[in-house]
N, C-alpha and C positions, 0 to 999 in steps of 0.2 A: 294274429296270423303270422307264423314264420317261415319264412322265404331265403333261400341263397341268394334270390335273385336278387341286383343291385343298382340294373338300369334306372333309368328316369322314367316312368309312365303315365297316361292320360288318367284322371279319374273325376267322374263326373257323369254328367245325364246324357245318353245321347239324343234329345230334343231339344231340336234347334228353337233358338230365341234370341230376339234381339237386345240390345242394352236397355231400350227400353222398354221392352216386353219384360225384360226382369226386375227393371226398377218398377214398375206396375206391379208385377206381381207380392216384389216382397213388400210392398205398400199396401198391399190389401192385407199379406199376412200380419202385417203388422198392425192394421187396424189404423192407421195414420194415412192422413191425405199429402199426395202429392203433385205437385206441378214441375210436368215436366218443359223445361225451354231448350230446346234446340237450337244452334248459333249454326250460322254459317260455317259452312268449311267441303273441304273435301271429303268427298263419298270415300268411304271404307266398306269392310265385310257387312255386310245387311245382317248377318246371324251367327252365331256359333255355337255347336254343337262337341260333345265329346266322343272319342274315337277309342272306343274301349277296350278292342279286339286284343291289343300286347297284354294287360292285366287279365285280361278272360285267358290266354293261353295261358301266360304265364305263372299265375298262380291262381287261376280257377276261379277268379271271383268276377261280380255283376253287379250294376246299380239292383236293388232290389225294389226298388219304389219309383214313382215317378218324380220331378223335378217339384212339384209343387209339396209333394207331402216331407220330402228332405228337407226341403228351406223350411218349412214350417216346425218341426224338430229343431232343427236348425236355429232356428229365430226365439224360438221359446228358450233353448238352452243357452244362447248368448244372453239372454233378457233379463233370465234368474241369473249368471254371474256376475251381472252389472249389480242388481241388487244384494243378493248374496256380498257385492262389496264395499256397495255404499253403507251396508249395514256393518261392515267390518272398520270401517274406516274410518265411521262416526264417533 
């Protein structure tokens, strides 16, 4: 995609999820178990969601998928470049 534009913009899902809603999540993509521990501390943002409206004006585009089939693309294609490098590096 080419763009004049130069600002800084949001790009992401906009459905909301917590930190651990997303470590949950890519733990399932990933087919590995995980435990989550939780420490004390001060309450923050309960969730975060992205705010997509400047890149939709801006240069017309949209998350096309939802949050969970991105990370899964996503995770598969981090997964083969790990390998793809341990086979390189062997």
């Amino acid at each position: 995609m080419e763009s004049s534009f130069t600002g800084p913009v949001n790009v992401g899902s906009e459905e909301r999820i917590s930190i651990n809603g997303l470590a949950r999540l890519a733990s399932e993509i990933a087919g590995k178990e995980l435990h989550i521990h939780n420490i004390a501390g001060p309450t923050g943002v309960r969730g975060r969601n992205s705010d997509n409206r400047l890149i939709q004006q801006r240069l017309g585009w949209k998350p096309s998928q939802p949050l969970r089939d991105g990370l899964a693309v996503t995770y598969r294609w981090i997964e083969q470049q790990v390998k793809s490098s341990m086979l390189t590096s062997s």
